[in-house]
Backbone and ligand atoms as CSV (ligand in chain L), in Angstrom:
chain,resi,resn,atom,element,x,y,z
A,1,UNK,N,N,-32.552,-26.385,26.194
A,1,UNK,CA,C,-32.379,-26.101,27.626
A,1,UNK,C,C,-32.751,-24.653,27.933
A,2,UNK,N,N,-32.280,-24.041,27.231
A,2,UNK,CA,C,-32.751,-22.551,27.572
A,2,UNK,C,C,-34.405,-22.205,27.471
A,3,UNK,N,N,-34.895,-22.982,26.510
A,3,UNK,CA,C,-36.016,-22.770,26.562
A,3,UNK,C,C,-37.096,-22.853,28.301
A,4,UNK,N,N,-36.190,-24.056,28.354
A,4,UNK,CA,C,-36.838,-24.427,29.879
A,4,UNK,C,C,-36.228,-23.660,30.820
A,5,UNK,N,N,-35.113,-22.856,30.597
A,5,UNK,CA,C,-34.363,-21.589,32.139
A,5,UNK,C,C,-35.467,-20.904,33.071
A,6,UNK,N,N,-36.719,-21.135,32.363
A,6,UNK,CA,C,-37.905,-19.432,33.152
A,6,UNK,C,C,-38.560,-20.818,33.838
A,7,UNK,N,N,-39.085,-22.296,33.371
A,7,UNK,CA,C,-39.538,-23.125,34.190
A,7,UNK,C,C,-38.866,-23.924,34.970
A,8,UNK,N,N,-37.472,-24.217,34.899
A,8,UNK,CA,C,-36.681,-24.467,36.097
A,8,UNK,C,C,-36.551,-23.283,37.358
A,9,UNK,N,N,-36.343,-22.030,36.774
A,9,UNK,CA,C,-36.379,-21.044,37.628
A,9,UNK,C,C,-37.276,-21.029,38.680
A,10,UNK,N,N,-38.751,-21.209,38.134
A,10,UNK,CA,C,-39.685,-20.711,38.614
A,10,UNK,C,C,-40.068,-22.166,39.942
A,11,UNK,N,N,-39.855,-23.203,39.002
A,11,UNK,CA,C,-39.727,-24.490,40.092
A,11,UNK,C,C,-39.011,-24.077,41.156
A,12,UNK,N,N,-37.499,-23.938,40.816
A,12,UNK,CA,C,-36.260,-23.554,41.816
A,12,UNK,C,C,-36.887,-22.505,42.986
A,13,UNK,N,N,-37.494,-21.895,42.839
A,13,UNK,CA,C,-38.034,-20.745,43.732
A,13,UNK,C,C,-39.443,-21.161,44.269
A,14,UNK,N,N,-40.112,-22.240,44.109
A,14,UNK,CA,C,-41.212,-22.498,44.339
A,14,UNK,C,C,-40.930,-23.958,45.839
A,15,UNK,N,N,-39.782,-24.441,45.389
A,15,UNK,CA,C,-39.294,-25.312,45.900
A,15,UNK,C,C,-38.179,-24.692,47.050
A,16,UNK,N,N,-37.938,-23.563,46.967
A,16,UNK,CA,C,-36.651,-22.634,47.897
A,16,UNK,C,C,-37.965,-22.007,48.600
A,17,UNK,N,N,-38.653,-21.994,48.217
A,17,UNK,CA,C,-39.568,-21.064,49.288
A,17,UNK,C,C,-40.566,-22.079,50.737
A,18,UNK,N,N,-40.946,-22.638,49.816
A,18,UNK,CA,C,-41.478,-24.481,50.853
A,18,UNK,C,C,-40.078,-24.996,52.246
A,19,UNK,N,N,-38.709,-25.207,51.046
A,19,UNK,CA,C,-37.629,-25.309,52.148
A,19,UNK,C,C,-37.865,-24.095,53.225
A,20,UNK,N,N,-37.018,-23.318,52.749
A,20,UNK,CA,C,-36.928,-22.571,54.051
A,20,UNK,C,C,-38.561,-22.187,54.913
A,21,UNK,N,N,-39.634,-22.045,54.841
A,21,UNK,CA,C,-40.727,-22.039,55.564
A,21,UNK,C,C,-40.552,-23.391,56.491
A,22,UNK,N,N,-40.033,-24.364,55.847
A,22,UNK,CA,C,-39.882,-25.618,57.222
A,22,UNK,C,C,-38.733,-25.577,58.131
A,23,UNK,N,N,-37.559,-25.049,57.478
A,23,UNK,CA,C,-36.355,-24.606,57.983
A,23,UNK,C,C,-36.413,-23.933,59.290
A,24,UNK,N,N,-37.329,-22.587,58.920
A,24,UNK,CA,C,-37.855,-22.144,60.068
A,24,UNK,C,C,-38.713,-21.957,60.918
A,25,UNK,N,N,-39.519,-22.912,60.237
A,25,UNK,CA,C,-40.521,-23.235,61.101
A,25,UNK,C,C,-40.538,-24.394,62.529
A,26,UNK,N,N,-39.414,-25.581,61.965
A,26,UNK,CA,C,-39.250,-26.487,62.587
A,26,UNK,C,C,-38.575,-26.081,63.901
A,27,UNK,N,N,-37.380,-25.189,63.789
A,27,UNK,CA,C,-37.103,-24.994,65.284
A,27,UNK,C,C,-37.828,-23.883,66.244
A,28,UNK,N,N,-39.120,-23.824,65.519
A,28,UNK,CA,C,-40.170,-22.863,66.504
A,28,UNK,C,C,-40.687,-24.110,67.468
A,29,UNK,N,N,-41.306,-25.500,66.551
A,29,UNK,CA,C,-41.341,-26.335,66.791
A,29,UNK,C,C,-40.746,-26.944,68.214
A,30,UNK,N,N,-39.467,-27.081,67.676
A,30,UNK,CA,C,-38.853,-27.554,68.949
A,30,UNK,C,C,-38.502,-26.632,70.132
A,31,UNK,N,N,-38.807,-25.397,70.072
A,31,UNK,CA,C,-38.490,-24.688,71.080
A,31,UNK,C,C,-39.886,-24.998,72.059
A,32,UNK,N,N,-40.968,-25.055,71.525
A,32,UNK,CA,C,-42.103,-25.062,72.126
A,32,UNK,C,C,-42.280,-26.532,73.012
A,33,UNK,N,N,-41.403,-27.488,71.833
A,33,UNK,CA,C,-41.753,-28.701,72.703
A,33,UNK,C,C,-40.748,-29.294,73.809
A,34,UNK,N,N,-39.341,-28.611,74.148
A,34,UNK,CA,C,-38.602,-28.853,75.271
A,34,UNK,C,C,-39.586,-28.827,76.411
A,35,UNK,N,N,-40.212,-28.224,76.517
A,35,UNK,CA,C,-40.330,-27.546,78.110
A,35,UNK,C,C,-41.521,-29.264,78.420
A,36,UNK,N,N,-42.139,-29.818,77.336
A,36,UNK,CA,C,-43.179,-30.314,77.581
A,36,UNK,C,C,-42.633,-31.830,78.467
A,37,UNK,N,N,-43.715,-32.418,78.950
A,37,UNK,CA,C,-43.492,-33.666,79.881
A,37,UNK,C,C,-43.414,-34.879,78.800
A,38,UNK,N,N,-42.236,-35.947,78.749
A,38,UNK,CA,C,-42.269,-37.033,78.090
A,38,UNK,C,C,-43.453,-37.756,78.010
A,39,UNK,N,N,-44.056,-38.150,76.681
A,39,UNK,CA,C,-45.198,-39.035,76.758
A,39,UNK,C,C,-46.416,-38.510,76.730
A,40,UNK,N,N,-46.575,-36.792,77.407
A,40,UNK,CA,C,-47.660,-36.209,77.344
A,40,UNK,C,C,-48.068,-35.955,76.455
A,41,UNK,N,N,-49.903,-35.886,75.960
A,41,UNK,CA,C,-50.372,-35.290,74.756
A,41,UNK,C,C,-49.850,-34.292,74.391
A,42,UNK,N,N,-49.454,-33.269,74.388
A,42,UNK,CA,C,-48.802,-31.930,73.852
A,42,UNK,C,C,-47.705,-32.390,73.412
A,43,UNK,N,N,-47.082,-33.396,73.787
A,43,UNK,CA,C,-45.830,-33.532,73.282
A,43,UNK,C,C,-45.759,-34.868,72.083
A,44,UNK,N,N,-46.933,-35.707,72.678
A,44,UNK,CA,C,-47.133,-36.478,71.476
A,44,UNK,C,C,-47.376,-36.034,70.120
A,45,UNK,N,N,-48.461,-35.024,69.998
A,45,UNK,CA,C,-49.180,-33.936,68.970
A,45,UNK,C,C,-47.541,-33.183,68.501
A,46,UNK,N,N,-46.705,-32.592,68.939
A,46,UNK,CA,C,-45.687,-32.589,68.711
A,46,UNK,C,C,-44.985,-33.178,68.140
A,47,UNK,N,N,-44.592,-34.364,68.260
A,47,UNK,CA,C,-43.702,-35.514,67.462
A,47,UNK,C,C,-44.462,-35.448,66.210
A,48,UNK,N,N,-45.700,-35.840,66.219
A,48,UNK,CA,C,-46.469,-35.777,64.891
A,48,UNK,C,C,-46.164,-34.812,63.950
A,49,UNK,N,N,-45.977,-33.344,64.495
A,49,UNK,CA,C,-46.678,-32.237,63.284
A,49,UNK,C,C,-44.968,-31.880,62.826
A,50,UNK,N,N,-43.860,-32.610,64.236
A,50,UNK,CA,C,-42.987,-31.829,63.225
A,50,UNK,C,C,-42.332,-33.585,62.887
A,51,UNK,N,N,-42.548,-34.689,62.826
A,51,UNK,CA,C,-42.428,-35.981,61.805
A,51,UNK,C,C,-42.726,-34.995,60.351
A,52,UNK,N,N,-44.527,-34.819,60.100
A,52,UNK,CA,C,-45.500,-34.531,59.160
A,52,UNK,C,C,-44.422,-33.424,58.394
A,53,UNK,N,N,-43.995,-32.712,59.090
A,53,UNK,CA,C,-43.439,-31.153,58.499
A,53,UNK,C,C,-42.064,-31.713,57.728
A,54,UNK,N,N,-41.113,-32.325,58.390
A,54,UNK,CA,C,-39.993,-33.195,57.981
A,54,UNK,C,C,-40.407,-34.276,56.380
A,55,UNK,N,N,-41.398,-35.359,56.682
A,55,UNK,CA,C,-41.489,-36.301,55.706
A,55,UNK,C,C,-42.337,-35.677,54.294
A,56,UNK,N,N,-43.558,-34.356,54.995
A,56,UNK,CA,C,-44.198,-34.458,53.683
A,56,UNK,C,C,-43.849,-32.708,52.777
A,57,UNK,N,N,-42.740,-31.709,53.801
A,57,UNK,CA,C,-42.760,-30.941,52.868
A,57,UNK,C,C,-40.828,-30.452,53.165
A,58,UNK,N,N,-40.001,-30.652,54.007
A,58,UNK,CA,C,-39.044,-30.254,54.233
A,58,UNK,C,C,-38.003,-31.252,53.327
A,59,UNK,N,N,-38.436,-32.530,52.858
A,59,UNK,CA,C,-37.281,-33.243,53.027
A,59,UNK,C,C,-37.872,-33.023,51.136
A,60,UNK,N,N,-39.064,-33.277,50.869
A,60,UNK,CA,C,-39.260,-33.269,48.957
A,60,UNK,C,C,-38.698,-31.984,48.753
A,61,UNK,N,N,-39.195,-30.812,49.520
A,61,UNK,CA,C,-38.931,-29.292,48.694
A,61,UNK,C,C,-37.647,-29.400,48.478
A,62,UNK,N,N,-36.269,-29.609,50.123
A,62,UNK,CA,C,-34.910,-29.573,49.143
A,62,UNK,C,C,-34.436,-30.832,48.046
A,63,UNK,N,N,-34.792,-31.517,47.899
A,63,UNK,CA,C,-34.957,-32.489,46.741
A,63,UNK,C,C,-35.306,-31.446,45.420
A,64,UNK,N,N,-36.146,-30.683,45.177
A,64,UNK,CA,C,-36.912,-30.222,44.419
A,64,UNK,C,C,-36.042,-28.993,44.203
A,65,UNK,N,N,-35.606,-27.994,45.408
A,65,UNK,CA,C,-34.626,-26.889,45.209
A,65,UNK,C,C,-32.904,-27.554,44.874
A,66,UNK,N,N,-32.096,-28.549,45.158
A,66,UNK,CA,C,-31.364,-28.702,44.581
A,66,UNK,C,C,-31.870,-29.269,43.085
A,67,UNK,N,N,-32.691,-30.393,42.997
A,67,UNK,CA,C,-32.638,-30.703,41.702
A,67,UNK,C,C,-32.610,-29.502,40.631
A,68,UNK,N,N,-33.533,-28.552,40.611
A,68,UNK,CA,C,-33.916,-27.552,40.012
A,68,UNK,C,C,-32.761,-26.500,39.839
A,69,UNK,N,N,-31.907,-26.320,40.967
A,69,UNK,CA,C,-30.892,-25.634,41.618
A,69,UNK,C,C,-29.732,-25.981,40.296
A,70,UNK,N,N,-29.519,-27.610,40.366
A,70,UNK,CA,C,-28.698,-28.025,39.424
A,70,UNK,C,C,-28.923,-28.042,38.070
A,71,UNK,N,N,-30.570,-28.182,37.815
A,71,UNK,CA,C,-31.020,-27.722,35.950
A,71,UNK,C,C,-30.272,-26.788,35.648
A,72,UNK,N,N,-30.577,-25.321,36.271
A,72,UNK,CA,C,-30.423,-24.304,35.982
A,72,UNK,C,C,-28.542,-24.212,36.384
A,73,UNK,N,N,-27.953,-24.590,36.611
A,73,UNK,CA,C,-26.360,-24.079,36.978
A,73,UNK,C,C,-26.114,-25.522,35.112
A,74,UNK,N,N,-26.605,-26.411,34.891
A,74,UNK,CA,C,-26.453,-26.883,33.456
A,74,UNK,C,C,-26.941,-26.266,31.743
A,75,UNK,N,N,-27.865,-25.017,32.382
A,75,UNK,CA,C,-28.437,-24.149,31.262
A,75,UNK,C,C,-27.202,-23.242,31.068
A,76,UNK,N,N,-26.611,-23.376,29.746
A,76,UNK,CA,C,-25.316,-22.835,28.973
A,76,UNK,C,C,-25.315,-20.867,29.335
A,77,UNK,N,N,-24.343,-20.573,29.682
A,77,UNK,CA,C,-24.942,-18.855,29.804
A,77,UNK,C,C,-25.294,-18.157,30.894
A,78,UNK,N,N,-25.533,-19.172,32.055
A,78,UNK,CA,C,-26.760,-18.551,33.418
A,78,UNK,C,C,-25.944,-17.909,34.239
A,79,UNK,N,N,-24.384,-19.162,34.307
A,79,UNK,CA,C,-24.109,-18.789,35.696
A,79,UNK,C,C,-22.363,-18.874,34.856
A,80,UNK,N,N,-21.718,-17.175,35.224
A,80,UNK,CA,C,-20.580,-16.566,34.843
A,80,UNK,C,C,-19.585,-17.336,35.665
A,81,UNK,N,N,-18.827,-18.627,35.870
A,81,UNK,CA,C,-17.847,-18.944,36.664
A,81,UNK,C,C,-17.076,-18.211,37.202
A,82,UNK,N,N,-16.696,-17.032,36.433
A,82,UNK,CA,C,-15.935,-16.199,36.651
A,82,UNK,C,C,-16.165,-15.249,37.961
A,83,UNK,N,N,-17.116,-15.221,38.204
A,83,UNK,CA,C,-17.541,-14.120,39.265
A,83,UNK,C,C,-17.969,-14.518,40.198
A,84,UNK,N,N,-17.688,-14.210,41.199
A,84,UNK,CA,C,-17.531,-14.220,42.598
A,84,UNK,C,C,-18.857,-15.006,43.542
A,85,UNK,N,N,-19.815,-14.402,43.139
A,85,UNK,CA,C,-21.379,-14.376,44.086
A,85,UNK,C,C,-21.795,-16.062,43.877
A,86,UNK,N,N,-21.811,-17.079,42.546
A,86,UNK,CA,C,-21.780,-18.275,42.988
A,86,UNK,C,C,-21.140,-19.136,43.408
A,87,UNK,N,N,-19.745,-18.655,43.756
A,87,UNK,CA,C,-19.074,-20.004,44.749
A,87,UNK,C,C,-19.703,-19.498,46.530
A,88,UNK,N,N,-20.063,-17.942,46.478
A,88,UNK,CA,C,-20.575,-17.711,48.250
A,88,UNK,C,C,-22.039,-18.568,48.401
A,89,UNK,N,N,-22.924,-18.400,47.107
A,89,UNK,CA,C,-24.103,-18.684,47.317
A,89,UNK,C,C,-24.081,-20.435,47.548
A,90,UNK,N,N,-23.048,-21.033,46.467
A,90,UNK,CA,C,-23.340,-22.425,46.798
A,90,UNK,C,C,-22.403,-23.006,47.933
A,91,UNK,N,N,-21.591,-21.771,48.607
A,91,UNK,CA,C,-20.910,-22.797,50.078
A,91,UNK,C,C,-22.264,-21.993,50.759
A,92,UNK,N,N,-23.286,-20.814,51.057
A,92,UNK,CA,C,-23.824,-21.110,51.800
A,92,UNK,C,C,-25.182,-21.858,51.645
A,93,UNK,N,N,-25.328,-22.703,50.282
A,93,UNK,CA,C,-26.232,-23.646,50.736
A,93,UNK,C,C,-25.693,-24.570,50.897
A,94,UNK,N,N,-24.418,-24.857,51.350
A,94,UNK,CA,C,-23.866,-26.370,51.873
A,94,UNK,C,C,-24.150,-25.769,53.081
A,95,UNK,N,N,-24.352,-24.791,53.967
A,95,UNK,CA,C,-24.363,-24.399,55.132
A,95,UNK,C,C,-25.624,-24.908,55.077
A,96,UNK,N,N,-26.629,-24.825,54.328
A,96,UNK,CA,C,-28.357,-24.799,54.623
A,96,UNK,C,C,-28.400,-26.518,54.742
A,97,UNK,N,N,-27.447,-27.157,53.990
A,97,UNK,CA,C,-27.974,-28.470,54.010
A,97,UNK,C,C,-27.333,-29.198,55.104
A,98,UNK,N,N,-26.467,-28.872,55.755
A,98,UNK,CA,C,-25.995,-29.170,57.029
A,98,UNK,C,C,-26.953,-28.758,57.788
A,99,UNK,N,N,-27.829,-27.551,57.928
A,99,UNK,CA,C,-28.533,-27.695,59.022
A,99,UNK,C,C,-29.885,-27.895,58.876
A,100,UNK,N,N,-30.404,-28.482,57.337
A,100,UNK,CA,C,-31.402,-29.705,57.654
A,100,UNK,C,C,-30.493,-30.879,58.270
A,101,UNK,N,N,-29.507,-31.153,57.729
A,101,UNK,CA,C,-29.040,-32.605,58.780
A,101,UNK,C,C,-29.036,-32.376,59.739
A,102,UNK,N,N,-28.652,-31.226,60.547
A,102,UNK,CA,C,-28.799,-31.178,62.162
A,102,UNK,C,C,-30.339,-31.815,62.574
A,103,UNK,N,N,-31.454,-30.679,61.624
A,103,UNK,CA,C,-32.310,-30.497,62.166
A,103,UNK,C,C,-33.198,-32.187,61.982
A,104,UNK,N,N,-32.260,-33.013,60.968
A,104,UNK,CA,C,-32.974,-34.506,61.126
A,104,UNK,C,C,-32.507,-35.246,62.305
A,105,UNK,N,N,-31.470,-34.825,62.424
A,105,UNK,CA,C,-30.993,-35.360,63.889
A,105,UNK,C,C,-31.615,-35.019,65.022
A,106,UNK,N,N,-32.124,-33.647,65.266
A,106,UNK,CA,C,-32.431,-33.108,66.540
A,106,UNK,C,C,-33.911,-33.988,66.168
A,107,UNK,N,N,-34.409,-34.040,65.389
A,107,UNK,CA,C,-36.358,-34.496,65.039
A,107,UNK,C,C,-36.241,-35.992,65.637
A,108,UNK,N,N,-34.655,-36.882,65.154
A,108,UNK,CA,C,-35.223,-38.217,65.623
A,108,UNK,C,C,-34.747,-38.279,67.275
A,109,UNK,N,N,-33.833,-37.199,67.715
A,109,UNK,CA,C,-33.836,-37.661,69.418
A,109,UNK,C,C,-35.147,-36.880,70.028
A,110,UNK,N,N,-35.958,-36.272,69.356
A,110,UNK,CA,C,-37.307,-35.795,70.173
A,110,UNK,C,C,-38.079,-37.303,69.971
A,111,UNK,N,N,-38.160,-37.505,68.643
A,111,UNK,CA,C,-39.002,-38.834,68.776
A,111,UNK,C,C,-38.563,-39.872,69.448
A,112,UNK,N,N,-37.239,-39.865,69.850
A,112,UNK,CA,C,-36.742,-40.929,70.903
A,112,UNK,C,C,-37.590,-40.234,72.344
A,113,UNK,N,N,-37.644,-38.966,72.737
A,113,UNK,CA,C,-37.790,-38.587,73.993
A,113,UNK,C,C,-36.562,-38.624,74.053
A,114,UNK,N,N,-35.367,-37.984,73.636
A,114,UNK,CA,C,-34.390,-38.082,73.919
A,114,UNK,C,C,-33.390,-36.264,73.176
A,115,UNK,N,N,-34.077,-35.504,73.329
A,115,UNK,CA,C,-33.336,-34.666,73.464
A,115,UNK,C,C,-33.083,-33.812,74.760
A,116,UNK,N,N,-31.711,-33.432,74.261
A,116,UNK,CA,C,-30.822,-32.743,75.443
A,116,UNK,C,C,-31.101,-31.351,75.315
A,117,UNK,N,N,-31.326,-30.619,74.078
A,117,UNK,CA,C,-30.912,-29.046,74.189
A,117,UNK,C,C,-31.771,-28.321,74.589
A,118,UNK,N,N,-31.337,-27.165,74.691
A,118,UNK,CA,C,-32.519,-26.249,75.728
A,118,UNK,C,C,-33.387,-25.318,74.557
A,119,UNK,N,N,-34.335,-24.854,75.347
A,119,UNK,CA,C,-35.290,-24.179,74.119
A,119,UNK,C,C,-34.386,-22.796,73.657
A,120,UNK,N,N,-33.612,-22.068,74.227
A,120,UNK,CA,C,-32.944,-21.136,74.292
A,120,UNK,C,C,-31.790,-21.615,72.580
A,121,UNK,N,N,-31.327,-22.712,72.875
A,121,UNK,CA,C,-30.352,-23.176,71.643
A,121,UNK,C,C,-31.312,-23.485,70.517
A,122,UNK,N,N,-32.466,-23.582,70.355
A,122,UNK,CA,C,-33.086,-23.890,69.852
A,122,UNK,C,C,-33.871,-22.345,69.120
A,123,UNK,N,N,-33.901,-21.031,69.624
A,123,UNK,CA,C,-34.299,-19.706,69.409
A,123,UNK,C,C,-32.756,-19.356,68.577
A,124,UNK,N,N,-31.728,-19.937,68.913
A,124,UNK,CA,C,-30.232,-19.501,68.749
A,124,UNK,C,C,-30.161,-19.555,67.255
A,125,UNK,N,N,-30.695,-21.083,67.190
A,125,UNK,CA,C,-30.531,-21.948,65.733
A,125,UNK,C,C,-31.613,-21.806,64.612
A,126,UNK,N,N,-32.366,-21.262,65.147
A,126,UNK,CA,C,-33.201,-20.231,64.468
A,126,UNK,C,C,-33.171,-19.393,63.775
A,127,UNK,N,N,-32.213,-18.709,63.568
A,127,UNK,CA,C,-32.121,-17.698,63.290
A,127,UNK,C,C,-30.889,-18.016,62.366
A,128,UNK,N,N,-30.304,-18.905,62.065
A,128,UNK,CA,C,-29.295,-19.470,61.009
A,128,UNK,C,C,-29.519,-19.625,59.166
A,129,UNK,N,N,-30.926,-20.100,59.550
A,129,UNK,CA,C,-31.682,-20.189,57.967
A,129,UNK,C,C,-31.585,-18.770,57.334
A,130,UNK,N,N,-32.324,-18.521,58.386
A,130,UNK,CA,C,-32.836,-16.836,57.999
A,130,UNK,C,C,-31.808,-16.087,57.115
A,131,UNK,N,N,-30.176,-15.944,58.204
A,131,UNK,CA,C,-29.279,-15.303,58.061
A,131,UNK,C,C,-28.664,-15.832,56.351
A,132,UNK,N,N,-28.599,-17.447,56.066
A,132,UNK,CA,C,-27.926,-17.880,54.894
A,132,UNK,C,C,-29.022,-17.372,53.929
A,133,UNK,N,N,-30.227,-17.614,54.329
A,133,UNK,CA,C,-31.124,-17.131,52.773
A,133,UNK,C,C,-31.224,-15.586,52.529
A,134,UNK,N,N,-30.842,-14.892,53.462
A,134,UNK,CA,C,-30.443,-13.230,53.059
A,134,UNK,C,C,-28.906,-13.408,52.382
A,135,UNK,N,N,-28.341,-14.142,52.395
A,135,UNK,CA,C,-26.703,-14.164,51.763
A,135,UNK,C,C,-27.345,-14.660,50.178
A,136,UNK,N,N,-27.890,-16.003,50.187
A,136,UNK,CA,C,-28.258,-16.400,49.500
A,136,UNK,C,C,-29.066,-15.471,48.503
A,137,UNK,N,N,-30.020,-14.727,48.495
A,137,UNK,CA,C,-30.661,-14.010,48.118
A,137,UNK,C,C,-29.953,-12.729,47.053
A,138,UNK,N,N,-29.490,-12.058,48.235
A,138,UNK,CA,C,-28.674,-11.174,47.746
A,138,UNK,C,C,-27.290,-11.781,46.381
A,139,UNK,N,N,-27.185,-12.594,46.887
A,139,UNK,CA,C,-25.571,-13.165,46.045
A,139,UNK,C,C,-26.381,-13.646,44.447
A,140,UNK,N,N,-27.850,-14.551,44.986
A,140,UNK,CA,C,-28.172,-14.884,43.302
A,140,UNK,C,C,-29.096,-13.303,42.543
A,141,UNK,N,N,-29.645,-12.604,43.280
A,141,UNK,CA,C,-30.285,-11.537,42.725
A,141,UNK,C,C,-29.385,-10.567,42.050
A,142,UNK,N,N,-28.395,-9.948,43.026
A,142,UNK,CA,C,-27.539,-9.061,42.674
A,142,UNK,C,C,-26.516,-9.224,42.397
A,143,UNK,N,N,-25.616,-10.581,42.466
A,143,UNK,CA,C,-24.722,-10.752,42.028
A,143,UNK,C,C,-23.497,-9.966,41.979
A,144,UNK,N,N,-23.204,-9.116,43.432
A,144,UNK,CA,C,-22.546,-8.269,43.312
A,144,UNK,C,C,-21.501,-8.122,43.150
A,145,UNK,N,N,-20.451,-9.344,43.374
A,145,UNK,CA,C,-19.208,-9.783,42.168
A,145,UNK,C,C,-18.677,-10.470,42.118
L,1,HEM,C1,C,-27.843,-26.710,45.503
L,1,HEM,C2,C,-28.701,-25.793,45.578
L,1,HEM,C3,C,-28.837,-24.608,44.635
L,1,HEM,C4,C,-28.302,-24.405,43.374
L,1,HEM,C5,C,-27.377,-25.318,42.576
L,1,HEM,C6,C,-28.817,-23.112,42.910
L,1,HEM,C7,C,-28.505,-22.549,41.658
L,1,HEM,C8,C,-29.201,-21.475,41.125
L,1,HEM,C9,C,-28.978,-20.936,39.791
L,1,HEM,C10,C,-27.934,-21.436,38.812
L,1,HEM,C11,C,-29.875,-19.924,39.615
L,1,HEM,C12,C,-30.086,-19.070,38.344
L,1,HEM,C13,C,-29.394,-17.757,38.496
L,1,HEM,C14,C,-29.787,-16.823,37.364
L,1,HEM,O1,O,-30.796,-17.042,36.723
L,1,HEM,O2,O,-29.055,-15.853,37.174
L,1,HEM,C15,C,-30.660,-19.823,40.827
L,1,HEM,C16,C,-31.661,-18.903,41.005
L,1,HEM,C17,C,-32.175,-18.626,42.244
L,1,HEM,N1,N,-31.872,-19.275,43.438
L,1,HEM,FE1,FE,-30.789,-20.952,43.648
L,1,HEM,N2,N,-29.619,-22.565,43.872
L,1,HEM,C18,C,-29.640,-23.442,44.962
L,1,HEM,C19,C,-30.282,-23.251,46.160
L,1,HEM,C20,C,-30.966,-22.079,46.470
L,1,HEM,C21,C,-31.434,-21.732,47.783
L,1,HEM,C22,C,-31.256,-22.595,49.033
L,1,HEM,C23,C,-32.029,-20.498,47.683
L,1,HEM,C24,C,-32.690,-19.639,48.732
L,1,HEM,C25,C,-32.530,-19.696,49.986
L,1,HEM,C26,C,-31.959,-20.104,46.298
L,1,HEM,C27,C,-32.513,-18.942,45.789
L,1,HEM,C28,C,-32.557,-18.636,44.448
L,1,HEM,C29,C,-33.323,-17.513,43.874
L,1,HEM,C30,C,-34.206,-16.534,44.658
L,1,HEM,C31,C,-33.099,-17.525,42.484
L,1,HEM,C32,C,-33.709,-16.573,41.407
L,1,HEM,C33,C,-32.733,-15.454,41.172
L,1,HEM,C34,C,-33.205,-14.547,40.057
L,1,HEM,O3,O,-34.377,-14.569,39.685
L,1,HEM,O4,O,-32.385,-13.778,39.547
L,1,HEM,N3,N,-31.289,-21.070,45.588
L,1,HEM,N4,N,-30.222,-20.771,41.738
């Protein structure tokens, strides 16, 4: 197992980097497409790119960052129970994976034509990823206690 720690790693981070680029990319997405008219091309082209963004790289990468996520927390040595920085890092990726579930929820009431929220909540929620993968970051890099 240890042998494999530097190629789970390197997966784990290859696969954390794909997530969050859709994370935040998707509610740029939807901010752009509130304002648009039900049914209209702009908004059809819409449903498409953020379906496409959801099925072919948001939903495998966290598949790929937990699986990988979990190799490496089973490699003997990695991760000190004792100390502090991985119980913050893994409640805030229960935070990250709650808000891909939001964000599968908010994707299928656009494809209904059926969302409610305003583009404004949508700039709000934006800015949520961002904030957990600087926690995140900091807590697995530096481990500060
Ligand atoms: C369930 C999901 C996850 C689990 C179980 C997990 C677990 C781990 C473990 C055990 C390590 C190795 C730490 C070490 O080598 O000292 C690691 C490394 C890393 N994780 Fe995660 N992780 C998860 C999700 C994430 C997410 C969502 C991010 C970013 C937003 C992330 C960013 C990183 C980074 C940057 C490293 C490399 C740290 C280094 O090189 O020192 N992880 N992860």
């Amino acid at each position: 197992m240890a042998e494999m720690y530097p190629w789970f790693k390197s997966l784990h981070i290859i696969a954390v980097i794909a997530w969050m680029a859709a994370l935040l990319y998707l509610p740029r997405l939807f901010v752009n497409h509130v304002g648009l008219a039900k049914g209209s091309e702009a908004s059809e082209m819409l449903k498409g790119m953020e379906r496409r963004l959801m099925r072919a790289i948001m939903r495998p990468s966290l598949v790929m960052a937990v699986l990988f996520g979990g190799a490496l927390l089973s490699v003997p040595g990695v991760v000190d129970w004792s100390m502090g920085w991985i119980y913050v890092k893994l409640a805030s990726v229960l935070a990250m994976l709650a808000m891909h579930g939001l964000m599968e929820k908010w994707l299928a009431a656009f494809q209904r034509d059926a969302n409610t929220n305003s583009s404004r909540f949508y700039r709000v929620v934006n800015e949520l990823p961002a904030v957990l993968m600087i926690i995140i970051v900091v807590m697995v890099v530096a481990k500060p206690f």
